[in-house]
Phi, psi and omega in degrees: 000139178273124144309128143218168209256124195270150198296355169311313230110322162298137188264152196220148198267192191281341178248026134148339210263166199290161155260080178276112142289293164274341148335306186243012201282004199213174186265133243226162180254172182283321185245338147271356159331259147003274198295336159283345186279297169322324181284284191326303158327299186274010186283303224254351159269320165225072178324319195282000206229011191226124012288164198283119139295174165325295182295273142009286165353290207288306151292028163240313174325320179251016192276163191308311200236159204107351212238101188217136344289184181261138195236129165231126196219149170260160200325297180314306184295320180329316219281297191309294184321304177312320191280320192266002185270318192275347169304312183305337215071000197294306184232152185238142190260147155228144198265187165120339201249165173296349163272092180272170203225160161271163161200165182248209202197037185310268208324317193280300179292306169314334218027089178208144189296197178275320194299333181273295179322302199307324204270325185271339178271313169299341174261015180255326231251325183242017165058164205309138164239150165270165184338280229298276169353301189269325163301322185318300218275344185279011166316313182253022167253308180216153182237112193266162184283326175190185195293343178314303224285344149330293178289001198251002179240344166309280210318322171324297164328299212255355191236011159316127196269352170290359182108148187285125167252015168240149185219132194250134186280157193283177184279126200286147164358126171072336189274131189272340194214117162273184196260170182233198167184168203253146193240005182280348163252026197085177171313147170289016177259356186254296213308335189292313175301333221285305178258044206253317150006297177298299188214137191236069175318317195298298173323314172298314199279346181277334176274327159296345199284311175268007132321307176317294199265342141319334104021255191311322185260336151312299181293306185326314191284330175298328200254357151321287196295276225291322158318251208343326199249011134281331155327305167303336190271307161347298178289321183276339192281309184276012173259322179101020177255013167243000000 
């Protein structure tokens, strides 16, 4: 069968359709994640402002909120990122301006429609959400009529017959809705070593864990020392020395 390369960067067979290849042949990073989420995110909240620099990039990647995990990552890894993103075809750079500027190619490479796309960028950008979650928070990338029609583009997702790029997790303790998470960084036991680079959720949750209970033994003692100096206080009041 013959090729040829469409101005993306994609290669498209003779009778029309892309050939992914270097998209998928590999697991996407924790940060390149991030930088196809972040592109996707600002084409449709600040359009005027899309394509991306570097620098804009850089501060959405690294912005507060929205954001799980919170990243502060530099100019160089973006770049890097960006760089290996543009291998993929995933993102495309454009010249001509004193700048250069980005845009990605989400849609096209993946084949997927904007409603599927809106659902992997909000799970690149916030980590696993339930159904309820992702209309809330994908809103302003696409606005689905209720959670059905959310869940009827997960289940889409996850049943591709070229491989699933959404997984629905089991339901954690206590939880009334489970969650789903995105597979472009692998299954979620790989994607978790993948980003370890970045973010050490276990480590975070091991470190509240001993706050918590450093706390927890600062009020016990606190609350010791206050016995004691009533006690004392009592005893000086019946000695008659207060």
């Amino acid at each position: 069968m013959q090729f040829r390369q469409d101005p993306t960067g994609l290669f498209i067979s003779a009778v029309g359709f892309p050939l992914i290849l270097k998209a998928m042949t590999r697991q996407l990073s924790l940060l390149e994640t991030r930088v196809l989420g972040t592109l996707y995110e600002k084409q449709h909240t600040v359009p005027d402002s899309y394509p991306l620099t570097l620098n804009a990039l850089v501060s959405g990647c690294n912005q507060k909120t929205s954001r799980s995990p919170v990243m502060e990552v530099t100019e160089a890894e973006v770049q890097a990122a960006l760089d290996s993103l543009k291998s993929a075809n995933f993102v495309m750079e454009t010249s001509g301006s004193r700048v250069a500027r980005y845009s990605h190619n989400v849609e096209r490479v993946l084949q997927v429609p904007s409603q599927s796309a809106a659902i992997l960028t909000v799970l690149m950008l916030r980590g696993p959400q339930t159904a309820g979650e992702l209309r809330i928070n994908t809103d302003r990338l696409h606005r689905f009529a209720d959670i059905s029609a959310v869940e009827g583009y997960l289940h889409e997702l996850a049943a591709r017959p070229v491989g699933a790029l959404v997984e629905e997790l089991p339901r954690a303790p206590g939880a009334r809705e489970t969650r789903w998470t995105h597979l472009l960084s692998g299954p979620p036991a790989a994607a978790a070593d993948n980003n370890s680079a970045f973010a050490q959720p276990d480590d975070l949750i091991a470190e509240a864990a001993a706050l918590t209970e450093r706390l927890a033994q600062m009020e016990a003692e606190l609350a010791d020392l206050r016995r004691t100096v009533g006690d004392l206080r009592r005893r000086l009041v019946k000695t008659g020395s207060v």
